[in-house]
C-alpha positions in Angstrom: -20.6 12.3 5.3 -19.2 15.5 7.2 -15.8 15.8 6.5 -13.1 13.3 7.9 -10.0 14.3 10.3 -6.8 12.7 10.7 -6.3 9.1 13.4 -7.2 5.6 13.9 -10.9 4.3 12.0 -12.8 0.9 12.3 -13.5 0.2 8.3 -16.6 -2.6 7.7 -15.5 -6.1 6.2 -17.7 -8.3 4.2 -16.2 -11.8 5.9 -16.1 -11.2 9.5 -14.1 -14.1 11.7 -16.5 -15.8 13.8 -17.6 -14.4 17.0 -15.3 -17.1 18.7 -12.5 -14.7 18.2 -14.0 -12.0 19.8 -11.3 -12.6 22.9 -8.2 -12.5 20.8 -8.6 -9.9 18.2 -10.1 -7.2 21.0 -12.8 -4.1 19.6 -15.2 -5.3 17.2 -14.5 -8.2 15.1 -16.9 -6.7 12.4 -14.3 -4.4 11.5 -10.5 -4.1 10.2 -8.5 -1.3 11.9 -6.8 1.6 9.9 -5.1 5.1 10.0 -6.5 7.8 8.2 -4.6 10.8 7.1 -6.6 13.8 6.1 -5.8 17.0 4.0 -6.8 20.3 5.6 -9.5 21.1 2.5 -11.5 18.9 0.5 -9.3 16.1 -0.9 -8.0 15.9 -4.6 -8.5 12.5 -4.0 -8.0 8.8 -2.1 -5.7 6.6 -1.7 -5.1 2.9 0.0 -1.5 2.6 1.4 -0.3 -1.0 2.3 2.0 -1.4 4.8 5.4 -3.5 4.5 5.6 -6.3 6.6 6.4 -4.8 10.0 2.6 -3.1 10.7 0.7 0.2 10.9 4.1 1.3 12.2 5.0 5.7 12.5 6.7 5.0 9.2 3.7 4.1 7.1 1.4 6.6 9.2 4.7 9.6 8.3 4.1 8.6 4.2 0.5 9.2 4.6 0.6 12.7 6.4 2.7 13.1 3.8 0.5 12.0 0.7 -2.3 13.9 2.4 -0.4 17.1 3.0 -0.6 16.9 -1.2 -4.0 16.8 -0.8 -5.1 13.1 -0.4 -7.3 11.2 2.0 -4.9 8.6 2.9 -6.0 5.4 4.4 -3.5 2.7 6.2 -5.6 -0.4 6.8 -4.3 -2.9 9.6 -4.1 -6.1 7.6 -3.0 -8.0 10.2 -6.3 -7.5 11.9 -7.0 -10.8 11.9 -4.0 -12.0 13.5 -3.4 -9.7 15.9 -4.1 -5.6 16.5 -2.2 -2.7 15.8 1.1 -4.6 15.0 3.9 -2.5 15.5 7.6 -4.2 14.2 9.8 -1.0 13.8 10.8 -0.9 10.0 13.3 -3.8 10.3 16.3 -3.3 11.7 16.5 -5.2 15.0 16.8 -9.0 14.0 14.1 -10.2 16.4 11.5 -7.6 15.5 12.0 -8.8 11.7 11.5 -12.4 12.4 8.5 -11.6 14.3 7.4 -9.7 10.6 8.2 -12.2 8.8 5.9 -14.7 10.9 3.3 -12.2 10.6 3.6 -11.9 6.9 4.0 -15.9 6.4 0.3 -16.4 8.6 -1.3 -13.3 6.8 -3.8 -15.3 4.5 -3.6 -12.8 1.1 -6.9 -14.8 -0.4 -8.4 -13.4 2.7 -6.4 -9.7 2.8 -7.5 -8.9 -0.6 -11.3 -9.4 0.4 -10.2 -6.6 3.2 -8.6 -4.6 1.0 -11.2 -4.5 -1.6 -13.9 -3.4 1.3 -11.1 -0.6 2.5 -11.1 0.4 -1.1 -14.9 1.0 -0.9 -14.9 2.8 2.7 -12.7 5.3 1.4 -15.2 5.6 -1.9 -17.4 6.2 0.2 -15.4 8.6 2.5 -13.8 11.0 0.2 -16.4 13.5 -0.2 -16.3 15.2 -3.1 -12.8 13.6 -4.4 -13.2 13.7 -8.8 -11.8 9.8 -8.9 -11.8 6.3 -7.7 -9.6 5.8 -5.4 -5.5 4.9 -6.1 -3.7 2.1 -4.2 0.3 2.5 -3.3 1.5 -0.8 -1.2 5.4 -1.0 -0.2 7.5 -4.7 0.2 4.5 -6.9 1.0 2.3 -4.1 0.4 3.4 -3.7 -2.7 2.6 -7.2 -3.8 -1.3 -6.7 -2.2 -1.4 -3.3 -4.1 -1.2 -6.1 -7.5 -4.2 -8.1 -5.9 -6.5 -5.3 -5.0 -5.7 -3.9 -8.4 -6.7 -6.7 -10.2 -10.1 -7.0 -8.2 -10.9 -3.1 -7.9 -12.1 -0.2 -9.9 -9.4 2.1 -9.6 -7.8 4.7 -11.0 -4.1 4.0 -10.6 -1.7 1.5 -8.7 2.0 2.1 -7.4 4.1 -1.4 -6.2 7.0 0.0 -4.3 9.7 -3.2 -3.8 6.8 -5.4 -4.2 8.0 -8.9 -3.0 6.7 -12.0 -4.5 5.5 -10.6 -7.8 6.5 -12.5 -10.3 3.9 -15.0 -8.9 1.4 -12.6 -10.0 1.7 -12.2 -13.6 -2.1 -13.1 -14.3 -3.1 -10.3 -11.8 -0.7 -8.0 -13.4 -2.1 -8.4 -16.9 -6.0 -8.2 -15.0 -5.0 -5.1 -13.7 -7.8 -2.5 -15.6 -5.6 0.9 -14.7 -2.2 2.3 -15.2 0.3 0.8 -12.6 4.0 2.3 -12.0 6.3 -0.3 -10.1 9.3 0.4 -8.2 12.8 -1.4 -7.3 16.4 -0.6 -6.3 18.8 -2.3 -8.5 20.4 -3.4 -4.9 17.5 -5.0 -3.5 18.3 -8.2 -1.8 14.5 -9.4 -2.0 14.3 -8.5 -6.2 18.0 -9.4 -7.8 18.1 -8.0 -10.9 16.6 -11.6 -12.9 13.5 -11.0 -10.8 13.0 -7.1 -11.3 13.6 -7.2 -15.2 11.4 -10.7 -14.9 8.6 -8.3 -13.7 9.3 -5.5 -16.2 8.9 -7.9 -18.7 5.2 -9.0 -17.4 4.6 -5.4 -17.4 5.5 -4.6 -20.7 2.8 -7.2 -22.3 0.3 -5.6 -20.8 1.4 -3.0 -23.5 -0.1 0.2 -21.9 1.3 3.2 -22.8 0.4 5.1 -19.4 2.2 2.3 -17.0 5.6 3.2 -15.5 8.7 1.3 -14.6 11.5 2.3 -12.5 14.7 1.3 -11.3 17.1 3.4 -8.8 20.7 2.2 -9.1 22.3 1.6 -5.9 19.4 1.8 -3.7 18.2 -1.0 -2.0 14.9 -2.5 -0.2 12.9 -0.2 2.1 14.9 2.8 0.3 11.7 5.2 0.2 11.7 4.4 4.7 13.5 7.1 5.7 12.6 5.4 8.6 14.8 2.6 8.1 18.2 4.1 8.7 20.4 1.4 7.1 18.4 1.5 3.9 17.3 4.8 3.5 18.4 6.6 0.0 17.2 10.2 0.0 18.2 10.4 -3.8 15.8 7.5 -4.4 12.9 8.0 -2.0 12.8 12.2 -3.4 12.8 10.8 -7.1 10.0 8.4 -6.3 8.2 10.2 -4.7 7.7 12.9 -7.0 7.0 10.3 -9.7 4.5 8.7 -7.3 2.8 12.0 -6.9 3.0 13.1 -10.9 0.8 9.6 -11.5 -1.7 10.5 -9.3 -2.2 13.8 -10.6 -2.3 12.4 -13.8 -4.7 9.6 -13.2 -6.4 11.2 -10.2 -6.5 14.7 -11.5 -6.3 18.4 -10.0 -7.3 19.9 -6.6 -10.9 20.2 -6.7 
């Protein structure tokens, strides 16, 4: 495959939607939309980003240029493809563009995502050229939550859950999770109260793996690695994440080829 550049890709699915939707979804409806970021030399290796809850938005494409400026091949899939195309909801602070999100996120059939996400896990095996490792996953707020369920159904070499919502739920996924994972959470996170987050930690720690990683930022709440989200942004939090974000992948991934 000759090498890839940076913008918008049509990744392959294995359970197209009938042809009958063909009118509502738009483009192909073989295919599930997605971003790519690209490094400028051969990559160091892949990773799937999941979106939070408000779409493909400049936010999530901004932390991919990012991930890829260290040397990654970064790819955003659209899971809301299904639904509807290229969902952009801002990153949360206008009331009626969160409500919208939230009806998105509550129709978004997960059983369903996870088959996508698995096949975007393969495109990107397939597309990262001479990267050294399977691919990593990283998911933020609902993201983070699909990160688990791709984990647990994926050859990979690490996971990140950033604010994952919902994850208690998953505790058998957790545990079926075959690589390290690091999870995420500000102690002031009005989706994870402290019971949940240290609920989670404690699902994490029977998995008794020495290589998985817990965190917890005091003061920072939901959406704090968004700078993005102005109202929730926490620069101390989101520059100490991410340089524990990109230590695992180094260390799981490995070095620039």
């Amino acid at each position: 495959m000759s090498k890839l550049e940076s913008g918008d890709v049509l990744i392959p699915v294995e359970h197209p939607p009938a042809a009958s939707a063909a009118a509502s979804l738009g483009a192909s409806v073989q295919g599930m939309g997605g971003y790519v970021a690209a490094p400028s030399g051969v990559p160091r290796g892949s990773v799937l980003l999941i979106q939070e809850i408000f779409g493909v938005t400049p936010a999530m494409r901004a932390i991919a240029n990012d991930f890829a400026s260290e040397g990654y091949l970064v790819l955003v899939p659209d899971i809301y493809w299904r639904i509807e195309r290229n969902v952009d909801l801002g990153n949360g602070e206008d009331q009626a563009q969160r409500d919208e999100a939230v009806r998105y996120s509550n129709s978004y059939d997960e059983t369903l995502g996870t088959d996508d996400l698995v096949a975007a896990v393969k495109w990107l095996q397939s597309a990262s050229l001479a990267a050294p490792s399977k691919p990593a996953v990283i998911g933020f707020c609902l993201g983070g939550r699909m990160a688990v369920r791709v984990a647990a159904m994926s050859n990979l070499s690490c996971m990140v859950s950033m604010y994952g919502v919902g994850i208690p739920k998953l505790a058998q996924e957790i545990r079926a999770i075959a690589c390290a994972a690091q999870f995420h959470f500000g102690d002031n996170d009005n989706h994870n109260p402290p019971a949940v987050i240290e609920e989670v930690r404690s699902i994490v720690d029977s998995r008794r793996r020495n290589d998985d990683e817990f965190f917890v930022y005091p003061g920072a709440e939901h959406a704090f690695y968004n700078r993005y989200r102005l109202d929730r942004f926490n620069p101390e939090a989101h520059q100490l994440a991410r340089g524990r974000v990109l230590s695992f992948l180094k260390s799981h991934i490995g070095a620039r080829v």
